[in-house]
N, C-alpha and C positions, 0 to 999 in steps of 0.2 A: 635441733641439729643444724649445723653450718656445713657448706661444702665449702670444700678447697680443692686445688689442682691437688693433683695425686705427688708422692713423694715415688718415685718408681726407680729399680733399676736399670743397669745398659741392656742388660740381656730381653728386659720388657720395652727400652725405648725402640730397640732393634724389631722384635715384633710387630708393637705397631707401627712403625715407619713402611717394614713388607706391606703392612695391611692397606697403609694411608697410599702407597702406591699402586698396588692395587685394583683402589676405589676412587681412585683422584682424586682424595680428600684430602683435609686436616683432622684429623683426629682429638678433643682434650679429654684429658680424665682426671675425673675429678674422683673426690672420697668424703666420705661424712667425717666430721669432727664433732665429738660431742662436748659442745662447746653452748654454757648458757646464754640467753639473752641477758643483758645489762637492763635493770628497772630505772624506766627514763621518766622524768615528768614532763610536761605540755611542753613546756618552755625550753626543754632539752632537746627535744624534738624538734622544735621549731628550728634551733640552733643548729641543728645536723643538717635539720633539710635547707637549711637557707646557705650552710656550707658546700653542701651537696650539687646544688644550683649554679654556687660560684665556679666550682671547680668542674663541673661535669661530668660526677662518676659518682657511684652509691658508697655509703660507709656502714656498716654495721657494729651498735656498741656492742659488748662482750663482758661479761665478769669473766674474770681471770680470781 
């Protein structure tokens, strides 16, 4: 399972915004996607994470 930011509507961003104020927070929400891993070999890996490195944020493959 993958998370993502949640898809939500007004009526729910309005809730938690009362809420986030509140608590003097930020609030996210997120939701599971069921979504597979993509089958990587070494050398794929290597390639993500050295892209990874470059850019400074994580990626995750996916089959679609």
């Amino acid at each position: 399972m993958l998370w993502s930011y949640s898809k939500i509507d007004e009526s729910n961003v309005k809730t938690i915004e009362e809420l986030e104020k509140k608590l003097n927070v930020t609030l996210l929400a997120f939701s599971g996607q069921d979504i597979k891993n993509a089958e990587l070999t070494s050398e794929n890996i290597e390639e993500i994470n050295k892209l990874e490195s470059e850019l400074g944020l994580s990626l995750v493959a996916v089959k679609v």
